[in-house]
Every structure is written in structure tokens, then in C-alpha cells.
C-alpha positions in Angstrom: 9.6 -13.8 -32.0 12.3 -14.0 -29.4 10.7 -10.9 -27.7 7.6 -12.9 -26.9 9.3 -15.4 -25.6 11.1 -13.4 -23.2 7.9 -11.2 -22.4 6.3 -14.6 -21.4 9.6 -15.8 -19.3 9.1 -12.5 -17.3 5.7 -12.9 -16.8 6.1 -16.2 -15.5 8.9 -15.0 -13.4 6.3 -11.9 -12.2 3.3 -14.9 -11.2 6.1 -16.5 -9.0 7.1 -13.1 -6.9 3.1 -12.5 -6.7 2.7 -16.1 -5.4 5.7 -15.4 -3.2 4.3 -11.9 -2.3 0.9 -13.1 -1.6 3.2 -15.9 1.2 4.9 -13.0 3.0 2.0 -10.9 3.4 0.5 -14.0 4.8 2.9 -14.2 7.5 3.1 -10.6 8.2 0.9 -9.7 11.6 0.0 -6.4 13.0 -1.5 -6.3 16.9 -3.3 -2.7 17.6 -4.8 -2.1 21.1 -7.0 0.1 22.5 -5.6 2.9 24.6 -6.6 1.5 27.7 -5.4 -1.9 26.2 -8.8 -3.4 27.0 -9.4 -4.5 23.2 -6.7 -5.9 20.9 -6.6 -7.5 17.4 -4.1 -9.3 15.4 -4.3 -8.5 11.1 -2.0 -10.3 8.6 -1.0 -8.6 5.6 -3.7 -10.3 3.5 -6.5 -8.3 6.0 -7.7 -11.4 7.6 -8.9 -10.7 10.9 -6.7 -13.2 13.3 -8.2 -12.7 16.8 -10.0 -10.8 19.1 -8.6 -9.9 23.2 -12.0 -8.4 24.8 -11.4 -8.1 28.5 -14.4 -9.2 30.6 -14.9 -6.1 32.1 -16.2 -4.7 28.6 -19.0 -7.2 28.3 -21.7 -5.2 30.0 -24.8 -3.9 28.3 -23.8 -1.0 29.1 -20.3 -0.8 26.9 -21.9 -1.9 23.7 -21.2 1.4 21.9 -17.7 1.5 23.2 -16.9 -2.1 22.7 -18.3 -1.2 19.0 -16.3 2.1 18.2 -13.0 0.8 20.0 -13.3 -2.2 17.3 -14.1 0.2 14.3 -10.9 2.3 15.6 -8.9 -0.7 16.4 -9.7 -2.2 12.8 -9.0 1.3 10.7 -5.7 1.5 12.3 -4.7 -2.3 11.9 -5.8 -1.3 8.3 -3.2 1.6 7.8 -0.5 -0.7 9.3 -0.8 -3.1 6.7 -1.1 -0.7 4.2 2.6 0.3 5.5 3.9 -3.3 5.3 2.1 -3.9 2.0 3.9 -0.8 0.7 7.2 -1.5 2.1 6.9 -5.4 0.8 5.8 -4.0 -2.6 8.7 -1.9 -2.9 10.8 -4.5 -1.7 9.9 -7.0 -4.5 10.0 -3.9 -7.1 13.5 -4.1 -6.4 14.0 -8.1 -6.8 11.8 -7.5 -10.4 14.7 -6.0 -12.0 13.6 -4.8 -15.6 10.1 -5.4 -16.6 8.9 -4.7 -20.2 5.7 -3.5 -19.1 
């Protein structure tokens, strides 16, 4: 019986890192540019799309399919960034978890 009550102390304990997880991946940003710096984007860790830098000289007709793919690119590679500060995070808290029975 005592094991169950331990199991549901560590689960606890596990909810609050997630909660406190879930707070620094908040607060985490990543800002990718375009080559030409002409386009630029700000991510948190949470993949919420911050803002968006267009500079005026891109808002012709006449860019549409380059405004469009630099944004695609720019938005993949905000994507792997966070994927690096998710995993660095994650194993960060791994470390604070200490022994786990699951």
C-alpha cells in the first residue's frame, strides 16, 4: 500500500515539472530570418507563432511566391529550433525527475 502512495506522490511531483515545463517553453523564443533578412519570425517553445517582420519592399504582386516559400522556410526552421530547445529542456528536467517508477 505504501508503494501507491509513493507512485501517486511522484506523479504529482511529475504534473508540477510538466506544469513548470509547459512555463519555460512558454518563455523560450526563437527569431529565424530570411537570408536577405527581408522576412523574420519569432516562435516560442510551445510553437505559437509570435510575429511577423515583412519588409515593404516584398509586398508586390509580384513577390507572392517568394513572400510564400520564404515563410514556409522560415517556419520549418523556427520548427527545428524549438525542437532543439524542447530537447535540451526535456533533458534538463529528466535530470531534476530523479528516480521515476515508471
Amino acid at each position: 500500500m505504501a508503494n501507491i502512495f509513493e507512485m501517486l506522490k511522484q506523479a504529482g511531483q511529475l504534473r508540477k515539472q510538466a506544469g513548470r515545463f509547459q512555463k519555460i517553453l512558454e518563455g523560450r523564443v526563437c527569431e529565424v530570418s530570411s537570408p536577405d533578412g527581408k522576412i523574420k519570425i519569432k516562435v516560442n517553445g510551445k510553437m505559437e507563432l509570435l510575429y511577423i517582420d515583412i519588409s515593404p519592399d516584398m509586398l508586390y504582386a509580384e513577390n507572392k511566391t517568394v513572400l510564400e516559400k520564404a515563410l514556409l522556410q522560415l517556419w520549418q526552421r523556427a520548427q527545428k529550433e524549438i525542437e532543439k530547445i524542447i530537447q535540451e529542456e526535456t533533458k534538463n528536467m529528466l535530470g531534476d525527475l530523479g528516480n521515476l517508477p515508471f
